[in-house]
Structure formats: structure tokens, C-alpha cells
C-alpha positions in Angstrom: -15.2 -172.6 31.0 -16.2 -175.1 28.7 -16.1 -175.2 24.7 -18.5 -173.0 22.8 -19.6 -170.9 25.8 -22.1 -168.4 25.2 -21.0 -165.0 25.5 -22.9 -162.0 26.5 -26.1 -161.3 25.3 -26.9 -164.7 24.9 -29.2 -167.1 27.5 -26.6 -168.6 30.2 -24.0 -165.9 29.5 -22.8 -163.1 31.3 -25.2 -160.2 31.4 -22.2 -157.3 31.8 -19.1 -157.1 32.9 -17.6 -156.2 35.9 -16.4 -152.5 36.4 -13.0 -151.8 38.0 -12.1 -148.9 39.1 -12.2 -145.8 36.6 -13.9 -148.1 33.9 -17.5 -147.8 33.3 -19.4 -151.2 33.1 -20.0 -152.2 29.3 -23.7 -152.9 30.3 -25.2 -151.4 27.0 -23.2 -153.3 24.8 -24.3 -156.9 25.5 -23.6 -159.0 22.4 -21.9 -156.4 20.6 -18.3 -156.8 22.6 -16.7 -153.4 24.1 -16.4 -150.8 21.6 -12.7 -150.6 20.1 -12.0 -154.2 19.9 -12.3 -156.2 16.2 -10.2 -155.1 12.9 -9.4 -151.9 11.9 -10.7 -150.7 8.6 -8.7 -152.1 6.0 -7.0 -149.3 3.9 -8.0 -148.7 0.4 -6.0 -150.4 -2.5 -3.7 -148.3 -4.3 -4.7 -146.8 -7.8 -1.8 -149.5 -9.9 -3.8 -149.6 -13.1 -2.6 -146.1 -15.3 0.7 -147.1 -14.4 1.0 -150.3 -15.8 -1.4 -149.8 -18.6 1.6 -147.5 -19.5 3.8 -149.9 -18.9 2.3 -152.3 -21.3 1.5 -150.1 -24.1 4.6 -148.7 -23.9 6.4 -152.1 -24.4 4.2 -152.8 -26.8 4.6 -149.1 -28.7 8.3 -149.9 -28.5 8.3 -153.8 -29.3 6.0 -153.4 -32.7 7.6 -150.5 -33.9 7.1 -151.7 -37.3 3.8 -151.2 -37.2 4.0 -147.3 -36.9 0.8 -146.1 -36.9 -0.4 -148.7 -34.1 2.9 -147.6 -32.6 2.2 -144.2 -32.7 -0.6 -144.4 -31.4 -0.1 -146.8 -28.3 2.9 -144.3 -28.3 1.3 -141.8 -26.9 -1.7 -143.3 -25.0 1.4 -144.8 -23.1 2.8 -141.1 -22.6 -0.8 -139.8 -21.3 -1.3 -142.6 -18.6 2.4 -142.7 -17.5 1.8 -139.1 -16.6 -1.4 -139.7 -15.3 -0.1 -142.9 -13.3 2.7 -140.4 -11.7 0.6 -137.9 -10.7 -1.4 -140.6 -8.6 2.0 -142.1 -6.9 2.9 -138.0 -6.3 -0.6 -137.4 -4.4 -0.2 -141.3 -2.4 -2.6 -142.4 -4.9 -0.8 -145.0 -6.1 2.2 -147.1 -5.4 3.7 -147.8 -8.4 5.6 -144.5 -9.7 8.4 -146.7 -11.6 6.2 -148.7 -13.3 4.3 -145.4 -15.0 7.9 -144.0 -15.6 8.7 -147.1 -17.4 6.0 -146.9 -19.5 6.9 -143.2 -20.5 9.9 -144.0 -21.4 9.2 -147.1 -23.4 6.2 -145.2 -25.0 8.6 -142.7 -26.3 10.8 -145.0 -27.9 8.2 -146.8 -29.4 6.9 -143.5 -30.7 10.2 -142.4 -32.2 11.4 -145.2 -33.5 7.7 -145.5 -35.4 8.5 -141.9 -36.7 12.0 -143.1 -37.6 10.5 -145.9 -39.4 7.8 -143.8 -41.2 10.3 -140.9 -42.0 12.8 -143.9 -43.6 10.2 -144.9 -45.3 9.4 -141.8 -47.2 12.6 -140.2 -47.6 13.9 -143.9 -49.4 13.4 -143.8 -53.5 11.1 -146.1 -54.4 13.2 -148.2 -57.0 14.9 -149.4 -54.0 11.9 -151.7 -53.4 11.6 -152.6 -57.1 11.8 -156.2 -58.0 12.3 -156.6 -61.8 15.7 -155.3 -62.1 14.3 -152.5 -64.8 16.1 -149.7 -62.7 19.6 -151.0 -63.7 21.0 -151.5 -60.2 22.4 -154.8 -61.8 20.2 -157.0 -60.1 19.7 -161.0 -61.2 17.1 -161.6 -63.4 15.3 -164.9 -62.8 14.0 -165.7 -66.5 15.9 -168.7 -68.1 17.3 -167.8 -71.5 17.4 -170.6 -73.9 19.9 -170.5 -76.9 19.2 -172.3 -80.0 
């Protein structure tokens, strides 16, 4: 058979195939090959993204804690996809159940260290933060004093 030969349905090429015995001929399929043959159907993609958009709002939550209300916030947007991320990898939705764990977890340190923060921050005096030494903590005083 030489290179490039037309195949069925085509001028010059075969017009069936042969039958054997307890096959049908493939007559009505010229040009189309015998059903069953080519690729399967590819499988859908798994559902990844709630689970690592957890993931990186939690680390984010957690890493820039000192900014507590953004903390807070991506906090708990981290908690609400993790949980939506694991219910996908419970139904097969998704492949990635760790990953949406992860950002649970990191989303909840980020969200109590932020309250830690914010709670520090308003329990501490505030002539702890002062700087010009009025409060008597016996801080240095960075005026020069010149005798005469």
C-alpha cells in the first residue's frame, strides 16, 4: 500500500470492508471509520480553584496579620472557600482536599492572630506609645540643654 492511501469513502479507496463471520459489514459507515474506534471523551477537569484560593488567602490572612482588618477579613473568606473547596473533593468534585484544608487552617490563624493583634491593641494604655517622655516612664529627652 503506498503512502497517503485514500481510505474509504474516498475515489480509489475501498468501498466497505469485508465481513467475517458473525460481523456485519461496516458498509454504512464509509469515511467515518467503524463506530467505537477514535479517543474517548476526555474527562472533565477537576474543580481546584476554591481550594487554593483558600490556600492563598489564608497564607496571606496569616502572613499580614498586622494588618487586622484585611486579615480578618481574608480570614474568613479563606474559612468559607476551604469549606466550600472540601465539600467539592468529598462529592469527586475536586482533587485537591489538602490544599482547601490548608487554607482553613492558615485562615484561622491569620484570623486569630489579627484579633490577638487588635485585642493587644486596645487593652495596652496609650502612654505606652507616647513619645515626649511627659508620662514619667523616665525616658531620654532629646532637647540639648545649654548652661550659661
Amino acid at each position: 500500500m503506498p503512502y497517503g492511501y485514500p481510505g474509504p469513502g474516498f475515489p480509489g479507496g475501498h468501498q466497505g470492508y469485508q465481513s467475517h463471520q458473525g460481523y456485519q459489514s461496516y458498509q454504512g459507515y464509509q469515511g467515518q471509520g467503524p463506530p467505537g474506534y477514535g479517543w474517548p471523551a476526555m474527562p472533565m477537569a477537576p474543580a481546584n480553584g476554591m481550594g487554593v484560593t483558600a490556600l492563598v488567602l489564608g497564607i496571606i490572612a496569616a502572613a499580614g496579620f498586622c494588618l487586622w482588618p484585611l486579615a480578618m477579613v481574608l480570614g474568613v473568606l479563606a474559612i468559607i472557600f476551604g469549606a466550600i473547596g472540601r465539600g467539592r473533593a468529598r462529592r469527586g468534585e475536586a482533587t485537591n482536599s489538602g490544599q482547601a484544608l490548608a487554607g482553613i487552617i492558615c485562615g484561622v490563624a491569620g484570623l486569630v492572630l489579627a484579633v490577638a493583634l487588635l485585642v493587644v491593641l486596645i487593652v495596652t494604655p496609650d502612654d505606652v506609645f507616647e513619645e515626649d517622655g511627659a508620662s514619667g516612664g523616665g525616658g531620654y529627652s532629646t532637647s540639648v540643654a545649654v548652661r550659661p
